[in-house]
Structures are given as C-alpha cells and as structure tokens.
C-alpha positions in Angstrom: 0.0 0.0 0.0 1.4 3.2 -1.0 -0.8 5.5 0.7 -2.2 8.7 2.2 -4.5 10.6 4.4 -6.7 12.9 2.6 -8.8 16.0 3.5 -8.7 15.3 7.1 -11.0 17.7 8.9 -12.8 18.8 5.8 -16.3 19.9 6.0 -20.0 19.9 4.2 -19.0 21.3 0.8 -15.2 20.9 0.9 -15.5 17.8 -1.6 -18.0 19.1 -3.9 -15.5 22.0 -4.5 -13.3 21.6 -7.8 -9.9 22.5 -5.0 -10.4 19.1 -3.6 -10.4 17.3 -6.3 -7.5 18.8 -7.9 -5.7 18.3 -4.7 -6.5 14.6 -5.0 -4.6 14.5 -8.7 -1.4 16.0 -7.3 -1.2 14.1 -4.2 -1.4 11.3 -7.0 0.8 12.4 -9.2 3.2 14.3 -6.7 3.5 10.9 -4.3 2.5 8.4 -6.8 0.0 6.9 -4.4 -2.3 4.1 -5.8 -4.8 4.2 -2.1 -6.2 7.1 -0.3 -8.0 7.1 3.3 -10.9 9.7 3.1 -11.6 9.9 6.8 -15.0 11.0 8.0 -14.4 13.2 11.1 -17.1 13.6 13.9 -17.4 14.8 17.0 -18.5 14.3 20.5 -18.7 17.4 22.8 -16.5 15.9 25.9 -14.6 13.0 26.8 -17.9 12.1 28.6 -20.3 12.1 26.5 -22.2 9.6 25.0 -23.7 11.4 22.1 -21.8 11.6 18.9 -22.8 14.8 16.9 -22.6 13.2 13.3 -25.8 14.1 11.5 -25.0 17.6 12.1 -24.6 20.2 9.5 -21.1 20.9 9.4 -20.4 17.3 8.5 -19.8 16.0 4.9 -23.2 14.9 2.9 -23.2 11.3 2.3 -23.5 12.5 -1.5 -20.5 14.2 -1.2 -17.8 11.6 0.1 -20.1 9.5 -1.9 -18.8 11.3 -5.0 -14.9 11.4 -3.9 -15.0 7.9 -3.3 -15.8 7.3 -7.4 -13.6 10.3 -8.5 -11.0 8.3 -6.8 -11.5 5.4 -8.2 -11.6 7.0 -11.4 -8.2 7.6 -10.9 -7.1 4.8 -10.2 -6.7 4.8 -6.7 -8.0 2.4 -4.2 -10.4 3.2 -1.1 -10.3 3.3 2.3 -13.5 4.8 4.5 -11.7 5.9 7.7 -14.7 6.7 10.5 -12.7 9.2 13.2 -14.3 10.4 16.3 -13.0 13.5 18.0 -13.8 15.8 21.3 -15.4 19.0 20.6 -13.0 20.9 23.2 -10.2 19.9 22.0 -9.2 16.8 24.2 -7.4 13.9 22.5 -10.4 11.0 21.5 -7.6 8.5 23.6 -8.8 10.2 26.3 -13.0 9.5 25.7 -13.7 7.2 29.5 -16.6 6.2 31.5 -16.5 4.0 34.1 -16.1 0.4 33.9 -19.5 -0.5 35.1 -23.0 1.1 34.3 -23.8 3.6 37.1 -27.3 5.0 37.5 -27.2 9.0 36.7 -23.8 8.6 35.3 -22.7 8.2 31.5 -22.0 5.1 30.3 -20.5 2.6 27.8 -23.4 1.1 26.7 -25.0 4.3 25.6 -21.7 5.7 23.9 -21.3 2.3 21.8 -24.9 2.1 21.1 -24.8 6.0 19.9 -21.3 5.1 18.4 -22.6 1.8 16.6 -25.0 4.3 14.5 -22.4 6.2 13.3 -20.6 3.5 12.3 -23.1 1.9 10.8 -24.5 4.0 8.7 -20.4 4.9 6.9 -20.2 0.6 6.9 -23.4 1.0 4.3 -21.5 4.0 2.2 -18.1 2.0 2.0 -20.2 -1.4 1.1 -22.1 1.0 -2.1 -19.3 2.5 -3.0 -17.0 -0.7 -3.0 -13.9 0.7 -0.9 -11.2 -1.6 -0.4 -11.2 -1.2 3.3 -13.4 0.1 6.5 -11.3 1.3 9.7 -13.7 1.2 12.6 -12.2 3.4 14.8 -9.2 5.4 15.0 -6.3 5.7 18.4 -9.3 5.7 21.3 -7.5 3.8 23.5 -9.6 4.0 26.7 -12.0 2.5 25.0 -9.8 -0.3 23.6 -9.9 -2.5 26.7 -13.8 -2.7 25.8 -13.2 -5.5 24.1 -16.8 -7.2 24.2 -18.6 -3.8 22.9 -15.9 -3.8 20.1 -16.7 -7.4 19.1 -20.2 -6.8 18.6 -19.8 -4.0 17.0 -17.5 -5.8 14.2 -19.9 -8.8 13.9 -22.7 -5.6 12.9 -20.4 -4.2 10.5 -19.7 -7.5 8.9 -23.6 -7.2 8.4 -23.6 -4.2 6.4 -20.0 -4.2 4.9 -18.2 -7.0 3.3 -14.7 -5.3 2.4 -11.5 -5.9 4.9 -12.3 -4.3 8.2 -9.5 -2.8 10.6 -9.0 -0.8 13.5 -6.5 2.0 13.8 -4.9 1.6 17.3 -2.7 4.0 19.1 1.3 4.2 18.8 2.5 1.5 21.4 -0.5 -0.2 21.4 -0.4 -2.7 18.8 0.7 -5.3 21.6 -1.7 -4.4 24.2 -5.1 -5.0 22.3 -6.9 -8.3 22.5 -9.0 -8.0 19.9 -7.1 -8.4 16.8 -8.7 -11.3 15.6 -11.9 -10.1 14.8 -10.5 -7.5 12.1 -8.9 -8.5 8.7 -6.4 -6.4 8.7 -3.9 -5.0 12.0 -3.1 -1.5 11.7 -1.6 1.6 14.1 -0.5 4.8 13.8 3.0 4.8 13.9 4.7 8.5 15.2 7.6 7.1 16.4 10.3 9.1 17.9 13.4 9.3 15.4 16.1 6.6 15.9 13.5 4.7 17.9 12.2 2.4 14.8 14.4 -1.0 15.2 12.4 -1.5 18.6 9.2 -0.4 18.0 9.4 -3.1 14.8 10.7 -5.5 16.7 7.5 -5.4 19.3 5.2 -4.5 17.0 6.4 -7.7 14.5 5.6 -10.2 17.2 1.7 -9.2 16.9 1.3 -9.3 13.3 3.5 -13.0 13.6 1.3 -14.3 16.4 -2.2 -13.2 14.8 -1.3 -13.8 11.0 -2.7 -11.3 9.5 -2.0 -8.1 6.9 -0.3 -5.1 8.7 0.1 -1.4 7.8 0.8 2.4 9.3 -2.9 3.6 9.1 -1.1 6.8 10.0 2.3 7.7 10.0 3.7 11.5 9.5 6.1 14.5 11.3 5.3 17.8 11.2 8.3 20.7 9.9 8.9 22.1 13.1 11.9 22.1 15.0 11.7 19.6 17.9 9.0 17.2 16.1 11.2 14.5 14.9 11.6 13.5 18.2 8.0 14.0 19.5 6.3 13.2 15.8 2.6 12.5 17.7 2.5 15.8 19.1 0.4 18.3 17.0 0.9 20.9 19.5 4.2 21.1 20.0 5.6 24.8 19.9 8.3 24.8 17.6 9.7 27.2 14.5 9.8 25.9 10.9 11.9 22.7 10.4 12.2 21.1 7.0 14.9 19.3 7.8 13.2 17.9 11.3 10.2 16.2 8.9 12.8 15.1 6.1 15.3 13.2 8.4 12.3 12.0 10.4 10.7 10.1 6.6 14.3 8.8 6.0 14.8 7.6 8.9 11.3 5.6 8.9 11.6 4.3 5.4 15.1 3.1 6.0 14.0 0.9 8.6 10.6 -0.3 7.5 12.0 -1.0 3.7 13.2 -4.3 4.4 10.7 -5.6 6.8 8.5 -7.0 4.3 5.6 -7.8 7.4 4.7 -4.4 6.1 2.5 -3.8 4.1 2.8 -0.2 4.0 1.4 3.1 4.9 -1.1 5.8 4.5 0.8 8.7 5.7 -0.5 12.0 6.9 -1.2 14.1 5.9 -2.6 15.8 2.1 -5.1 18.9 2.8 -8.0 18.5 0.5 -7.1 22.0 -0.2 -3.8 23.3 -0.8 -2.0 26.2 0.6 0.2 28.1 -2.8 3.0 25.9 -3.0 5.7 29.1 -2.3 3.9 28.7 1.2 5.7 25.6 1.7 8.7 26.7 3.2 7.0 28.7 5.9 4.4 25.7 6.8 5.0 24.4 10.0 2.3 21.4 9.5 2.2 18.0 9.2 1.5 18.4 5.1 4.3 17.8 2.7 3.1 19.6 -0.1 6.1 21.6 -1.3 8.1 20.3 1.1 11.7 18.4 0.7 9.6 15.2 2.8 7.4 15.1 -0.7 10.0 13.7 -2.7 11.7 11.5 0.1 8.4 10.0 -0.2 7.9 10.0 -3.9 11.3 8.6 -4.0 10.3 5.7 -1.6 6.7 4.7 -3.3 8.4 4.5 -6.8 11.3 2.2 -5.5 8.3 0.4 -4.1 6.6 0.1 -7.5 10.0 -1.2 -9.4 10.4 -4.3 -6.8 
C-alpha cells in the first residue's frame, strides 16, 4: 500500500468544490500513491459524552464523500473509508472514558457504543455501495480499547452491512496491548515514532502481526516541519519554529527501517489537505503536510522504489 490521508477535517462542501479534487490529482501524481484514506471526522462534545454529533450540518453529505470515493477510483486509486471520532473541546479521543461498570445518573459505555454503533453503521453502508477496499472502525481511542466485548459486537454488525476488509486503527504503542485483533482482517496503528526509535518499535510490533497472522500497515504515520518534532512526531501541539529538515530526516529515517521488513504492508501517511496552501507557502508551513516540502520527494522517492520491486 502506497498510501495517504486525505482532507482530514474537511467539512459539508469541501469535496463538492473543484480544490479538492485537484488536490487529490497532485497528491497522485506528486506521491504516486495508488490508495487514499478519506476519513469521516465527527465529534462528540466531551470525553464524557455519549452522544456523537454526526448528523450535524457541518459534517460532509453522504453524497459528497459519496462522489470522492468514485472520483477516486476513477483515478485509479483504491479506497479506504476511515470513521474518526474526535472531542469537541479539544481533548485527545484517547482520552474518551466512562466507568467500567454502568452507574445510574452517570454516563455510560453502553450508551456511547450504542450512539457510536449508529455512526458506524450507517459509513459501513456508504463504504459497502461504494466498494472501498477497506473500513477502519475506529481510530487511536484507547480508553476504549480494553472494551473488548462492545468492540466485538460491534465488528460482527459491521460485517452485516459491509463485506470489504475491516480494521482498527490503534494508538502508537499499542499494537501489543489490544486483545482484539482477531476479529478485524487487517492489524493497523498509527505509527509517530520518535526518530532513531524504529528498530524496537518493529521488533515489538512484528511479534503481533506474527502471532495473529494477518496483513499489517501504518494507518497513519507522519512528522510535522517544526523544530523539535522529529523527536516528538505524535505531538500536533508542539511549539516549535519551521523545520524542514526535522520532517525530512524523520521520513528517512522511517523508510530506512521499514524497507526491508516485508511484514509491512505499507502506509497511509498523513497528511494531504484537500485543499492546498500556494506551494511558495511551503517553506513557511510548519504542518504535518508535505506539499512543497523536501519530505514530498523523500516519499515520492520511496513509493516509486516500491513500485520497481
């Protein structure tokens, strides 16, 4: 999988505007990708709450992701419908908790899967119409990963209404900590990994994929051009000025060990705004993107050496 993240965050009419899908050819044509994950990003308004907010109006129209799932295809890229929860104020969805048994007057984990299963459901039923490749069922909430019996049911209601590979996209360092691998096709993490800390991280996260048998890839995988991210690649917050060089040795250094290790198979990096800042904006972008960027051709480079074996 040569892959990417596209139009993360993106809102009702972001798709249906001609910028998005122009985006979608260079990040084609500028990466040479051949599978994009088009995430569908919700929200819920605290870590406690049990309502998810996504039939609200700021979120794309099924007709519109709809549409970028075929114009994809019609370029000859493969599909993957990412569903991604997030917290209205700003809190990390790891951090999404209630307690581990149902208390009267208190929020619980019933009612968030049960509100969450709806959401789910209802993307499961656009990725089966629209034939995508793949369905990731949730993405880093790893409170809720130890909930293993709600996340089982939920998979066996997906399999219902989707038949494509399912995964989930767990959290950096957890790929040996959930238990619930075998009910997905496909393992896959997010993998911000500090630079020079790859041969370890392989070697634990290798053991999984051995033990369980099945396909593996980075569901996410990225560094953002500021100074200090290299090192702290997960951290979208980190204060920091610009720093090419900090994303471009942190992409060498992650290809160099991953290229051999053929238990991969392979990434969807993050990220490609679904629309792009002017390219003479690149040097002073401080963001995860690569558009412009010296990381762009590192992993151009990489893809297309891909492609020749």
């Amino acid at each position: 999988m040569k892959g990417f993240t596209f139009g993360y965050l993106s809102q009702r009419g972001d798709w249906d505007k001609p910028e998005a899908k122009e985006s979608l050819e260079q990040l084609k044509e500028r990466c040479d990708i051949d599978t994009v994950i088009l995430p569908i990003v919700v929200e819920q308004d605290t870590i406690h709450s049990t309502v998810i907010n996504w039939q609200v109006e700021s979120v794309l129209s099924d007709q519109e992701v709809k549409d970028m799932i075929h114009y994809a295809k019609s370029i000859g890229l493969r599909v993957i419908l990412k569903s991604m929860l997030n917290v209205a104020d700003g809190t990390w969805r790891a951090h999404i908790n209630f307690f581990d048994y149902d208390v009267p007057c208190e929020p619980k984990w019933s009612d968030w899967f049960k509100n969450y299963e709806a959401f789910i459901i209802h993307y499961a039923k656009i990725a089966e119409e629209t034939s995508c490749e793949m369905f990731v069922i949730g993405c880093e909430m790893v409170n809720s990963d130890r909930r293993e019996t709600g996340w089982r049911a939920l998979i066996d209601k997906v399999r219902s209404n989707y038949h494509g590979k399912i995964t989930y996209n767990c959290d950096k360092y957890q790929e040996d900590r959930l238990k619930w691998w075998d009910a997905v096709d496909v393992i896959s993490s997010s993998g911000y990994y500090p630079i020079g800390t790859w041969p370890e991280q392989l070697e634990r996260i290798k053991k999984v994929v051995e033990e369980h048998g099945k396909p593996f890839f980075f569901c996410e995988a990225g560094c953002a051009s500021r100074t200090g991210a290299k090192d702290l690649p997960n951290d979208w917050s980190l204060a920091g000025s610009i720093s090419l060089k900090d994303q471009s040795d942190w992409y060498e250094d992650m290809f160099n060990h991953t290229h051999n290790e053929s238990w991969i198979d392979g990434f969807a990096l993050w990220d490609w705004k679904a629309h792009l800042y002017p390219i003479e904006d690149a040097a002073n972008d401080i963001d995860y993107a690569v558009y412009g960027k010296p990381a762009e051709k590192i992993i151009k480079d990489h893809y297309q050496m891909i492609s020749k074996e």
